[in-house]
Biopython code that builds the backbone (N, CA, C, O; Angstrom):
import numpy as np
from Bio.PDB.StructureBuilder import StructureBuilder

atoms = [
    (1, "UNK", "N", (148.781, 82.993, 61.629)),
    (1, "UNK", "CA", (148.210, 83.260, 62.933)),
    (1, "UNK", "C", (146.751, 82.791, 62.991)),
    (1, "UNK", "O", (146.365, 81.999, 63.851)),
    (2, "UNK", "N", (145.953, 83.308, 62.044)),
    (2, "UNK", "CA", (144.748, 82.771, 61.844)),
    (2, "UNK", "C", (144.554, 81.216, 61.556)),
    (2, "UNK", "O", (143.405, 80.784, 61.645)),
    (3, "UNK", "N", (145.479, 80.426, 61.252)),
    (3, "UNK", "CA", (145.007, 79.087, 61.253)),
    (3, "UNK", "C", (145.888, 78.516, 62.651)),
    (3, "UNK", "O", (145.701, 77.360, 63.032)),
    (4, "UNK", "N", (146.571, 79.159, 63.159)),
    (4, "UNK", "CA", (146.790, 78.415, 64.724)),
    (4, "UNK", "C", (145.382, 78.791, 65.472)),
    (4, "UNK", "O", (144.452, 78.009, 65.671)),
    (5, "UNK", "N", (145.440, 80.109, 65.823)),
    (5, "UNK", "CA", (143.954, 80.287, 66.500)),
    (5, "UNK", "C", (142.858, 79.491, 66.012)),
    (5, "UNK", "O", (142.149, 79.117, 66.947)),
    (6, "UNK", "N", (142.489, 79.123, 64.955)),
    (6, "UNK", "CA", (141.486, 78.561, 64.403)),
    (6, "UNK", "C", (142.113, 77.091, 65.222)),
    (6, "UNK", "O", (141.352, 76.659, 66.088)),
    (7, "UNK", "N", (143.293, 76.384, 65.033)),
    (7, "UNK", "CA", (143.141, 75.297, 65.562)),
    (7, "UNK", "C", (143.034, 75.402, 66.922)),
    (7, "UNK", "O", (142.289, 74.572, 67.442)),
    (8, "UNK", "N", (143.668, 76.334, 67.775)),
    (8, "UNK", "CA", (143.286, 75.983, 69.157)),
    (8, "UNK", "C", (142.095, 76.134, 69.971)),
    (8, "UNK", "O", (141.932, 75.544, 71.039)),
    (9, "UNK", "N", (141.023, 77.174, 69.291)),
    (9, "UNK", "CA", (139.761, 77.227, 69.568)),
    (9, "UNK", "C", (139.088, 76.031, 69.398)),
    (9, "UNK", "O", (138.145, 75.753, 70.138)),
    (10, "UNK", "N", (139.556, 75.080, 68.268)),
    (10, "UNK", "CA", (138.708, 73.925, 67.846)),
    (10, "UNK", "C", (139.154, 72.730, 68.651)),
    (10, "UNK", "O", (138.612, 71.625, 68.662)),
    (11, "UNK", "N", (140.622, 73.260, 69.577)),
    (11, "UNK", "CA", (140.815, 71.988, 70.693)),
    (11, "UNK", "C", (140.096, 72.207, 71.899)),
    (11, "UNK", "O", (139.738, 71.388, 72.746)),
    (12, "UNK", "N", (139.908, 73.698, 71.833)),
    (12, "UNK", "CA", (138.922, 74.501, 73.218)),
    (12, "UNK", "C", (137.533, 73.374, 73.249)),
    (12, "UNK", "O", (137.176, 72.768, 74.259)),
    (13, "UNK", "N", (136.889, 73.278, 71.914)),
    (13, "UNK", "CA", (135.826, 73.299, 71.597)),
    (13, "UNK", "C", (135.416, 71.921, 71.434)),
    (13, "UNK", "O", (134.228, 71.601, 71.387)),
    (14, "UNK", "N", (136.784, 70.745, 71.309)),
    (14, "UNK", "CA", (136.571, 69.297, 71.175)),
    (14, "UNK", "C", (136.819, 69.291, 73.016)),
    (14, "UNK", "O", (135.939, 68.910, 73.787)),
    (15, "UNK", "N", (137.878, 69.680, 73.363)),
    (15, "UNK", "CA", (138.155, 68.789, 74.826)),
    (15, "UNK", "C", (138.412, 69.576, 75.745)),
    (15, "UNK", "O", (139.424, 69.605, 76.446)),
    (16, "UNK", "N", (137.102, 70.536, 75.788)),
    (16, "UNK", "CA", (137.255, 71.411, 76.908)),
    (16, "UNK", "C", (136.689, 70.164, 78.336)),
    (16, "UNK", "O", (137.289, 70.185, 79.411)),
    (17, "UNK", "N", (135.635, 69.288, 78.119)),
    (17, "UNK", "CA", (136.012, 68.413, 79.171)),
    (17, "UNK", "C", (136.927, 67.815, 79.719)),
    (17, "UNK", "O", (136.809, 67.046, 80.673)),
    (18, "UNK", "N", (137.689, 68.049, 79.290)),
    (18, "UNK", "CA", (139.553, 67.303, 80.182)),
    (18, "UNK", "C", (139.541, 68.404, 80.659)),
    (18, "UNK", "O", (139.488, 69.518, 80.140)),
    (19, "UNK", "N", (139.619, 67.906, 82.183)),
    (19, "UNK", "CA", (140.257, 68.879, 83.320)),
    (19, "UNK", "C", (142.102, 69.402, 83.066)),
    (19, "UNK", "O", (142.619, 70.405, 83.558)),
    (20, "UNK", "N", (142.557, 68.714, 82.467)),
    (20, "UNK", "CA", (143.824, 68.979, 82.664)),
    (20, "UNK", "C", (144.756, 69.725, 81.136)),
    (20, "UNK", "O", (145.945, 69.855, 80.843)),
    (21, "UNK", "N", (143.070, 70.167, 80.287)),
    (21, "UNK", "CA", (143.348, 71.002, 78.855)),
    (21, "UNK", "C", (143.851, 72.503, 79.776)),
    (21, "UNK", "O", (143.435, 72.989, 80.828)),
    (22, "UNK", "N", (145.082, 72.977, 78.669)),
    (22, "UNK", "CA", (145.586, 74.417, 79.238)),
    (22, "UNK", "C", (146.008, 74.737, 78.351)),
    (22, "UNK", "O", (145.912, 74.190, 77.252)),
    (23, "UNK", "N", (146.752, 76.004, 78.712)),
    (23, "UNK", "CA", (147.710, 76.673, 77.502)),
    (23, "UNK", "C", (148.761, 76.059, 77.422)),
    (23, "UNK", "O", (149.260, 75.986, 76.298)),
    (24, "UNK", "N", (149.370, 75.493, 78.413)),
    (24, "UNK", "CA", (150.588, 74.718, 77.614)),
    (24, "UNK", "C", (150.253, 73.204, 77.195)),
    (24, "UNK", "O", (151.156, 72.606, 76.611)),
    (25, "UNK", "N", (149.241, 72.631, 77.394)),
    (25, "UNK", "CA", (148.930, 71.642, 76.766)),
    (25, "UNK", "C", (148.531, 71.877, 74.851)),
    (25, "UNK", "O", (149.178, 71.529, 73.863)),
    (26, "UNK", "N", (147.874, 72.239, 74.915)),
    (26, "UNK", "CA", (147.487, 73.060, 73.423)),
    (26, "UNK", "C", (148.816, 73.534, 72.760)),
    (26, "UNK", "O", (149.164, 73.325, 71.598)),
    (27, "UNK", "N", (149.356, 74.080, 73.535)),
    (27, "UNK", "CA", (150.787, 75.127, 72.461)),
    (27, "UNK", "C", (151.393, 73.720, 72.203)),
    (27, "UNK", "O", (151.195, 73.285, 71.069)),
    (28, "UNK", "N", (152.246, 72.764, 73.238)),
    (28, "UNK", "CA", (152.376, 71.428, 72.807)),
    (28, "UNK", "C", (151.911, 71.137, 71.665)),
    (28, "UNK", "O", (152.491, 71.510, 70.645)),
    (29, "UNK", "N", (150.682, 70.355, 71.630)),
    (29, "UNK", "CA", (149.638, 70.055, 70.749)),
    (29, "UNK", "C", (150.230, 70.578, 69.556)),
    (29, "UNK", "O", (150.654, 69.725, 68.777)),
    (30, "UNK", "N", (150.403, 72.190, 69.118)),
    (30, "UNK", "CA", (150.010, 73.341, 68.189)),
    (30, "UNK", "C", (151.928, 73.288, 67.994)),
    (30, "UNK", "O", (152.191, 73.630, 66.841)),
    (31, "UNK", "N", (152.721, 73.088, 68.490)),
    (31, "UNK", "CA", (154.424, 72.797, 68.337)),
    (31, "UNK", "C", (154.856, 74.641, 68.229)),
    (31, "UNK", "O", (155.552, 75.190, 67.375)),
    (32, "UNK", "N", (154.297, 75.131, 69.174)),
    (32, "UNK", "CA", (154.681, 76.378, 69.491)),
    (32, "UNK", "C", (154.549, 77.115, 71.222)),
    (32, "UNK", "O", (153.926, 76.505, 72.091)),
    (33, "UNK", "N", (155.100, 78.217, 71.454)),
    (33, "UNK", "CA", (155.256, 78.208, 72.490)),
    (33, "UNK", "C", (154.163, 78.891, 73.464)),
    (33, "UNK", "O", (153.455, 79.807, 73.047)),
    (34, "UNK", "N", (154.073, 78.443, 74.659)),
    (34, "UNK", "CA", (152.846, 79.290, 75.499)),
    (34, "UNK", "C", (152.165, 81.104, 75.069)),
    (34, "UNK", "O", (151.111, 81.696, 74.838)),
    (35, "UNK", "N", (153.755, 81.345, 75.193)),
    (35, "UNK", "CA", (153.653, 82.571, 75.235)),
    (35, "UNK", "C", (152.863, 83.061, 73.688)),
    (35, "UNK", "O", (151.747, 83.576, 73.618)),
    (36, "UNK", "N", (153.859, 82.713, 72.406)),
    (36, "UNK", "CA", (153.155, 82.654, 71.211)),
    (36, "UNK", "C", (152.187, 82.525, 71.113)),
    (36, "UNK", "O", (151.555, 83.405, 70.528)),
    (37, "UNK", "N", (151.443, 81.261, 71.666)),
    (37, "UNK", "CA", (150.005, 80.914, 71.457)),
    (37, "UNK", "C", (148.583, 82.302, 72.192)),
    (37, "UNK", "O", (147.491, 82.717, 71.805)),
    (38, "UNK", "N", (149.567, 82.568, 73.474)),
    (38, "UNK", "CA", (148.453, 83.444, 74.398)),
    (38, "UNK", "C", (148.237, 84.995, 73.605)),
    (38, "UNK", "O", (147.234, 85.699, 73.481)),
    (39, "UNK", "N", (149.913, 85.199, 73.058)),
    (39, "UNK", "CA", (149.500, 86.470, 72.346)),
    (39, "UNK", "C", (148.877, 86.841, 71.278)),
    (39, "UNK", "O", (148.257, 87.897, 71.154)),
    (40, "UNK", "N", (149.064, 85.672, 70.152)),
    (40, "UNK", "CA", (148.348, 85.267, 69.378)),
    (40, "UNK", "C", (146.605, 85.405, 69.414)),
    (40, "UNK", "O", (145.851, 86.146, 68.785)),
    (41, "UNK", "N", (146.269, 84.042, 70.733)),
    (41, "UNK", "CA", (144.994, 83.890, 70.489)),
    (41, "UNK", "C", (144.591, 85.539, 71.213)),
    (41, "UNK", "O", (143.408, 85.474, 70.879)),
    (42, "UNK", "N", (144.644, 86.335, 71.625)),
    (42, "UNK", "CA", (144.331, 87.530, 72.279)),
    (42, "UNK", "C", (144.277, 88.186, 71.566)),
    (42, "UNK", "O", (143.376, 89.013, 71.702)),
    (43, "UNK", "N", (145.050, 88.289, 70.482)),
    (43, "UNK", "CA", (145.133, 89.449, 69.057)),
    (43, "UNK", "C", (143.814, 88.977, 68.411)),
    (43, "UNK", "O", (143.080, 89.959, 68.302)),
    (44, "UNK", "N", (143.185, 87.787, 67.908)),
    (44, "UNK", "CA", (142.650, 86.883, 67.137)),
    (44, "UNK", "C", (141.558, 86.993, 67.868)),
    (44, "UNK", "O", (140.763, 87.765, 67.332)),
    (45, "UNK", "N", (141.230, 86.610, 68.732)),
    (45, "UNK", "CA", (139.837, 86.659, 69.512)),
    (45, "UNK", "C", (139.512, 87.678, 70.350)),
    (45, "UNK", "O", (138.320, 87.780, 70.641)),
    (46, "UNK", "N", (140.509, 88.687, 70.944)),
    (46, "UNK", "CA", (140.216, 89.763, 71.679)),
    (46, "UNK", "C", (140.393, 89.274, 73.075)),
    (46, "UNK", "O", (140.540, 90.207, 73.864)),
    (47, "UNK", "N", (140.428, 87.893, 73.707)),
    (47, "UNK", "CA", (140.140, 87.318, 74.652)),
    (47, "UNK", "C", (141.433, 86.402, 75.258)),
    (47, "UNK", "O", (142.318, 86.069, 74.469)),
    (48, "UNK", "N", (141.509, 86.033, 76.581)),
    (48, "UNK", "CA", (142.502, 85.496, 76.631)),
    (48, "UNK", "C", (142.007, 84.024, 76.665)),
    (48, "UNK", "O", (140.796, 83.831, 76.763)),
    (49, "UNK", "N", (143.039, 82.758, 76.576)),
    (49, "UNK", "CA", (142.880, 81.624, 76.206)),
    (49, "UNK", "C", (142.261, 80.792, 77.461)),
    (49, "UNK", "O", (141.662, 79.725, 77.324)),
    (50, "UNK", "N", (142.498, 81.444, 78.715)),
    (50, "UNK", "CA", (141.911, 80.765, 80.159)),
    (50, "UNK", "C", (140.498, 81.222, 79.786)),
    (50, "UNK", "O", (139.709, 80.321, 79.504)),
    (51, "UNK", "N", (139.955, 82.781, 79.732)),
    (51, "UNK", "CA", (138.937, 83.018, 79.685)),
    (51, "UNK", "C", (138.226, 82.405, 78.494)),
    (51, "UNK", "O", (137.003, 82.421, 78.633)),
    (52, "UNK", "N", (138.692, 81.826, 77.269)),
    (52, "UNK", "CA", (137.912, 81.140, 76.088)),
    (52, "UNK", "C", (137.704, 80.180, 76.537)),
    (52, "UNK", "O", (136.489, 80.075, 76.699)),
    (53, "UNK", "N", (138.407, 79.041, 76.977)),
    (53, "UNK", "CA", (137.948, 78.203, 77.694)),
    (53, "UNK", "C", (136.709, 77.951, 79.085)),
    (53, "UNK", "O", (135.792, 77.149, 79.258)),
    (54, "UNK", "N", (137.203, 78.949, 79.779)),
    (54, "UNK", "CA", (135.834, 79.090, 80.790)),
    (54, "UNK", "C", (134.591, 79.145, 80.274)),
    (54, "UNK", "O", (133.552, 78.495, 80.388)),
    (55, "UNK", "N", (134.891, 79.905, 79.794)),
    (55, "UNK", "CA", (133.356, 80.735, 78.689)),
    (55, "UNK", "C", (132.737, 78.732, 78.343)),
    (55, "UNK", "O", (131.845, 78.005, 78.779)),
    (56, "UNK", "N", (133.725, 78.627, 77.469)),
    (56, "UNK", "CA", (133.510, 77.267, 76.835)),
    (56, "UNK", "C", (132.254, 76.380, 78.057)),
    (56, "UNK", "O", (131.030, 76.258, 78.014)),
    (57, "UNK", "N", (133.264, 75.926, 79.010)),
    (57, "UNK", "CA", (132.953, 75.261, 80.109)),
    (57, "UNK", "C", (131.507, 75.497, 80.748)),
    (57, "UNK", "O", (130.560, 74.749, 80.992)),
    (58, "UNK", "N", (131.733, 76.775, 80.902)),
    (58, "UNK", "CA", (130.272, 77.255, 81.552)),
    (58, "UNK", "C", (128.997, 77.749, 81.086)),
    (58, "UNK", "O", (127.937, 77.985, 81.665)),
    (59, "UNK", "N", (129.463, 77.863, 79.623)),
    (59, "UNK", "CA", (128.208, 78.051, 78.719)),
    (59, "UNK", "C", (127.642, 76.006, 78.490)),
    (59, "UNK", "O", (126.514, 75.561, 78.275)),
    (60, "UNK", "N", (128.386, 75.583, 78.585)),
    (60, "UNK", "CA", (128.385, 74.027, 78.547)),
    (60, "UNK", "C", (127.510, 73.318, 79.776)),
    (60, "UNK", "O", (126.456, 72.689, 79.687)),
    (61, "UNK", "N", (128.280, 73.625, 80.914)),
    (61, "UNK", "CA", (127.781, 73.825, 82.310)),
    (61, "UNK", "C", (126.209, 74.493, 82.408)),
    (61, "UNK", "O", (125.502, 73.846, 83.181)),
    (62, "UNK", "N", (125.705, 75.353, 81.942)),
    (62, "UNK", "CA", (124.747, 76.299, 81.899)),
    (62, "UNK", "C", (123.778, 75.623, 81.378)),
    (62, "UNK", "O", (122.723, 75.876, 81.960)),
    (63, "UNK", "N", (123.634, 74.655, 80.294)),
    (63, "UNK", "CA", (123.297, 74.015, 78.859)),
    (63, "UNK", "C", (122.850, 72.528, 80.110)),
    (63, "UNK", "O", (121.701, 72.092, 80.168)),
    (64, "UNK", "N", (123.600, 72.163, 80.677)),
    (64, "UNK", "CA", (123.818, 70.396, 81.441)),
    (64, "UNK", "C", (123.088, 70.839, 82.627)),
    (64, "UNK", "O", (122.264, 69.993, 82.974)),
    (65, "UNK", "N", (123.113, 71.875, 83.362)),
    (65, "UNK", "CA", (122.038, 72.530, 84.834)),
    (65, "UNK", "C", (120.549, 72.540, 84.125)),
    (65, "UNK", "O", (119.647, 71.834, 84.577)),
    (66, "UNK", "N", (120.366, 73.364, 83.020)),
    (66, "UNK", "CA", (119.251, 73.961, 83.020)),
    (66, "UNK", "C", (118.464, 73.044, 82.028)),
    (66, "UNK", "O", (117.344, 73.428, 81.693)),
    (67, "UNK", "N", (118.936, 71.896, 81.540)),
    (67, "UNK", "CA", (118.133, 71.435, 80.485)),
    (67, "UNK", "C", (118.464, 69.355, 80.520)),
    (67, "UNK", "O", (118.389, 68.450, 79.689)),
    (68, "UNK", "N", (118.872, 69.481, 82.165)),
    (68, "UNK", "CA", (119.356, 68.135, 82.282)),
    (68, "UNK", "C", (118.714, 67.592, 83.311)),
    (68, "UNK", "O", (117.771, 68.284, 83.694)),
    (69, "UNK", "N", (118.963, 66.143, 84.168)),
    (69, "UNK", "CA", (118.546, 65.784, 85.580)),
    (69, "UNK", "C", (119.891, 65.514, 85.944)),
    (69, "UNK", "O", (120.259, 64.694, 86.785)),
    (70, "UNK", "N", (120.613, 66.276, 85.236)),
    (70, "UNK", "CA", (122.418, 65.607, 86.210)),
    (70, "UNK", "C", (122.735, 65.614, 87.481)),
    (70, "UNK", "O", (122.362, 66.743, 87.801)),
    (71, "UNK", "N", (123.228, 65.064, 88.562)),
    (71, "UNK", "CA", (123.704, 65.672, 89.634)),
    (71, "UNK", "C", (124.271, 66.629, 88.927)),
    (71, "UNK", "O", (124.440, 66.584, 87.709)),
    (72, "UNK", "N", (124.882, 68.374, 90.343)),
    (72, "UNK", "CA", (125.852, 68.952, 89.811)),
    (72, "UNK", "C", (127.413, 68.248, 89.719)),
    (72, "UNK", "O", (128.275, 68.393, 88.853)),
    (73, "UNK", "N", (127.418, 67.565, 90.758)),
    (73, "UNK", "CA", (128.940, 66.991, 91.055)),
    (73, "UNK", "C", (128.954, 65.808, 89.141)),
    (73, "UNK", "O", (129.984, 65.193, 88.867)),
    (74, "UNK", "N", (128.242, 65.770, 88.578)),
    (74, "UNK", "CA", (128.420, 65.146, 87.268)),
    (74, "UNK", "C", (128.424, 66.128, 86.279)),
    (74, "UNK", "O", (129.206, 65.876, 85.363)),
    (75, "UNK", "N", (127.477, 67.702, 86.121)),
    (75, "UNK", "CA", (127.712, 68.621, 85.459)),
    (75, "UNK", "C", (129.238, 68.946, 85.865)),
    (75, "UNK", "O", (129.928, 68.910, 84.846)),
    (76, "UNK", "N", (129.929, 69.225, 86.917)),
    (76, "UNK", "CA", (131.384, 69.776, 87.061)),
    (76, "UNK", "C", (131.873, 68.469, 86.234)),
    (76, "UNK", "O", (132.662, 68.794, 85.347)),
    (77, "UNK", "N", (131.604, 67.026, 86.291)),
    (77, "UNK", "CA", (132.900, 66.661, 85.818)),
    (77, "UNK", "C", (132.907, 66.766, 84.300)),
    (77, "UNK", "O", (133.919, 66.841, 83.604)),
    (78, "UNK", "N", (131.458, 66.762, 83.815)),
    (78, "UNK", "CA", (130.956, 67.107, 82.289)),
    (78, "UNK", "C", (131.951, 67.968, 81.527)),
    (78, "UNK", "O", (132.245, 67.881, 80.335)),
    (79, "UNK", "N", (132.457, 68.897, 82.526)),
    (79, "UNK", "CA", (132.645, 70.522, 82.077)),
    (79, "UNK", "C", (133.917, 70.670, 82.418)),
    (79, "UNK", "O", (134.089, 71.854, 82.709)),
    (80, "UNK", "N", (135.323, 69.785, 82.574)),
    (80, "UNK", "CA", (136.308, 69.473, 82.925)),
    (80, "UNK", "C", (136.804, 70.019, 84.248)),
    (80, "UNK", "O", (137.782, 70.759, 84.152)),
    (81, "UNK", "N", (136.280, 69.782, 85.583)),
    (81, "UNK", "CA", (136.346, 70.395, 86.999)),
    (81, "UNK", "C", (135.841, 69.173, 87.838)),
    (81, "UNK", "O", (134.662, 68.873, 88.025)),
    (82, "UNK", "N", (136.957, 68.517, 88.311)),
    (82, "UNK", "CA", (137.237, 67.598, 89.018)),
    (82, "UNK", "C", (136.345, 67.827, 90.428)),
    (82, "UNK", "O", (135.417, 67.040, 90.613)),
    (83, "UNK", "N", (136.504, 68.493, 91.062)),
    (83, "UNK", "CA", (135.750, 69.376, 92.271)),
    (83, "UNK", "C", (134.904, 70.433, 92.160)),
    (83, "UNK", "O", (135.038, 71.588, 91.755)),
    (84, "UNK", "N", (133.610, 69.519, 92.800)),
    (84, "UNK", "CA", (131.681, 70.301, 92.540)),
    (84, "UNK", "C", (132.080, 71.251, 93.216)),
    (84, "UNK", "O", (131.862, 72.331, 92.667)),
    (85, "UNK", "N", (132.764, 71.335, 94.550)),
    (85, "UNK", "CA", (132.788, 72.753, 94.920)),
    (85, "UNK", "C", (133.414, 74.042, 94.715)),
    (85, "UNK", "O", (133.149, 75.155, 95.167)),
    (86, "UNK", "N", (134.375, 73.593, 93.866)),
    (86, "UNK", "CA", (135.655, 74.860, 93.181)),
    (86, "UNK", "C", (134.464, 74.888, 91.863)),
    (86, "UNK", "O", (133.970, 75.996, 91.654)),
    (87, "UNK", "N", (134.116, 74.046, 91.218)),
    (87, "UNK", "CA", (132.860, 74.296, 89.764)),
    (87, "UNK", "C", (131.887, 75.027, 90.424)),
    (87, "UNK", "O", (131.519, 76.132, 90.026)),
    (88, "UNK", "N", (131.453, 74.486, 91.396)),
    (88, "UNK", "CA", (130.080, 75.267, 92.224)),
    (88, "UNK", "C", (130.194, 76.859, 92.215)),
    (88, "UNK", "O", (129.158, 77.519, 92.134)),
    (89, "UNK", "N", (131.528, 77.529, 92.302)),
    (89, "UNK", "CA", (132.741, 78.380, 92.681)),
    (89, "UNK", "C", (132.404, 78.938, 91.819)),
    (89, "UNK", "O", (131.377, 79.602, 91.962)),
    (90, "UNK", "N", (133.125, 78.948, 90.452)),
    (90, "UNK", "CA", (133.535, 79.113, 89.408)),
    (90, "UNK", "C", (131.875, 79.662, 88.628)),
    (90, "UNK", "O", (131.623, 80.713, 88.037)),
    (91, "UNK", "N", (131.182, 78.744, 88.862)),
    (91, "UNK", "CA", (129.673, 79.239, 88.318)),
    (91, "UNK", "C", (129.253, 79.964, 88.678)),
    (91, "UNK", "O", (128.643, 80.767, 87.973)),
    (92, "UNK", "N", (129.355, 80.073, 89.973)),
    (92, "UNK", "CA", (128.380, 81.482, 90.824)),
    (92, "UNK", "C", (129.322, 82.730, 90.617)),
    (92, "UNK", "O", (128.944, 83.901, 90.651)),
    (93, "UNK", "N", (130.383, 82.367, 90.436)),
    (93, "UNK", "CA", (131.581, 83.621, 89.712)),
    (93, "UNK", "C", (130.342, 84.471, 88.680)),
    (93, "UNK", "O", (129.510, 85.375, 88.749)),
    (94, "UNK", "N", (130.884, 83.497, 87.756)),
    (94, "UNK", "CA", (130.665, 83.498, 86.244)),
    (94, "UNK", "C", (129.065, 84.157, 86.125)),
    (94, "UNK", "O", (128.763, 85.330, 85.901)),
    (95, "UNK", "N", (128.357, 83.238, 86.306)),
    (95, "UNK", "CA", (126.702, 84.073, 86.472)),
    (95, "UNK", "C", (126.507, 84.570, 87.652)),
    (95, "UNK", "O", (125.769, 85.386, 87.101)),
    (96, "UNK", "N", (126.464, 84.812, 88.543)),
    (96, "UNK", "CA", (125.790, 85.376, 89.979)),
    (96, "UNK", "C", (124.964, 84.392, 90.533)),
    (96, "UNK", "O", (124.042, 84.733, 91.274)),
    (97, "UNK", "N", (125.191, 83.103, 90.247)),
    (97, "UNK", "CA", (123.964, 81.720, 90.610)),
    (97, "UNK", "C", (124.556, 80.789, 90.676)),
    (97, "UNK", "O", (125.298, 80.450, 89.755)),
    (98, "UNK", "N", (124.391, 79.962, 91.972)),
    (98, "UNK", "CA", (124.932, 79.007, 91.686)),
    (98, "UNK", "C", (124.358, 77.996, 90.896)),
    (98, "UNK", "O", (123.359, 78.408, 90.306)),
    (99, "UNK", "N", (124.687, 76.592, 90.632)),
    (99, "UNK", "CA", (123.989, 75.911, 89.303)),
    (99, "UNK", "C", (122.818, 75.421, 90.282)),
    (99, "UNK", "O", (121.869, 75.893, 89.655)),
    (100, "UNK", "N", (122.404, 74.972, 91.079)),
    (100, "UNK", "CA", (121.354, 74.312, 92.203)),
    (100, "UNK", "C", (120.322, 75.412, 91.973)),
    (100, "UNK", "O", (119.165, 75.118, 91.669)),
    (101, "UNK", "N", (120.774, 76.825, 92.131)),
    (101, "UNK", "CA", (120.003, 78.281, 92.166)),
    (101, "UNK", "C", (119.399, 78.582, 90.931)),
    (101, "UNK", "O", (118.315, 79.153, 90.809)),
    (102, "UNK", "N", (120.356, 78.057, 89.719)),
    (102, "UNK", "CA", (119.783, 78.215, 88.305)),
    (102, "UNK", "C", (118.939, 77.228, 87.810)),
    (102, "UNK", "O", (118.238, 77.371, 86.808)),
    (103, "UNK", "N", (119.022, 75.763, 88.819)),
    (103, "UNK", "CA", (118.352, 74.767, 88.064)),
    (103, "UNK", "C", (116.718, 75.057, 88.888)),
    (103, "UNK", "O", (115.579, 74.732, 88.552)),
    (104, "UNK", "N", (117.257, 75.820, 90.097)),
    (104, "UNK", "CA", (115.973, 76.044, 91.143)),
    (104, "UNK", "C", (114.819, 77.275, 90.173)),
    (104, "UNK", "O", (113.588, 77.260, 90.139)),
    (105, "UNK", "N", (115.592, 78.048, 89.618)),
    (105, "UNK", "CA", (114.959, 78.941, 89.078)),
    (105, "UNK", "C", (114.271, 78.496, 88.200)),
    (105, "UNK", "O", (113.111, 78.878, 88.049)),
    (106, "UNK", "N", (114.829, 77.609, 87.448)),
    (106, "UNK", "CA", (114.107, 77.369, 85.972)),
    (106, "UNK", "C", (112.825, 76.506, 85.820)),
    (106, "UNK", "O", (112.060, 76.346, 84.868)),
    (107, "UNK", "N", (112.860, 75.801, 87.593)),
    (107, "UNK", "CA", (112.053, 74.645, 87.181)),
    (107, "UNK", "C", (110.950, 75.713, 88.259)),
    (107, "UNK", "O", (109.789, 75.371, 88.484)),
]
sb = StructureBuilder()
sb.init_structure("model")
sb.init_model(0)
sb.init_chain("A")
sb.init_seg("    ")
for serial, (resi, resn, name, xyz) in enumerate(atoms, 1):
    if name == "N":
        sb.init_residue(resn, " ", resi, " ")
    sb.init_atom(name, np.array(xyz, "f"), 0.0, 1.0, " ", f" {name:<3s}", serial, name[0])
structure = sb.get_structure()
């Protein structure tokens, strides 16, 4: 169990920029099944595998706003999110800011 989780965190962690990385892409990948993989990585990390990934994304995202000159519509695609405004979304979720608001703050 511990060396599947170990590998799928480390696919989290190579290609969380592909928009189209998931849980059943990975279990693929890993030659086991969705379900296996989700209960697994949840036992193993405490966390579920959508939310490891986000985390991933937007701590990434967070890192490319506050310490970059990117457009945002190039931080979303950085951070595998095809559409600035569902990423735009997703950030102001995630922190309470949107990334324009966080890059406004910092500077």
């Amino acid at each position: 169990m511990e060396y599947l989780c170990r590998k799928a965190l480390k696919i989290i962690e190579t290609d969380y920029r592909n928009e189209e990385l998931s849980l059943n892409q990975v279990s693929r990948q890993l030659h086991v099944s969705p379900n296996y993989l989700s209960a697994n990585m949840k036992k193993y990390t405490g966390d579920t595998f959508i939310n490891l990934l986000i985390r991933k994304r937007m701590e990434a995202a967070k890192d490319l706003v506050q310490n970059g000159s990117l457009r945002i519509a190039e931080v979303a695609f950085r951070c595998g999110y095809s559409d600035q405004h569902y990423f735009s979304y997703c950030f102001k979720k995630y922190y309470g800011i949107s990334p324009a608001g966080m890059r406004a703050k910092k500077g």
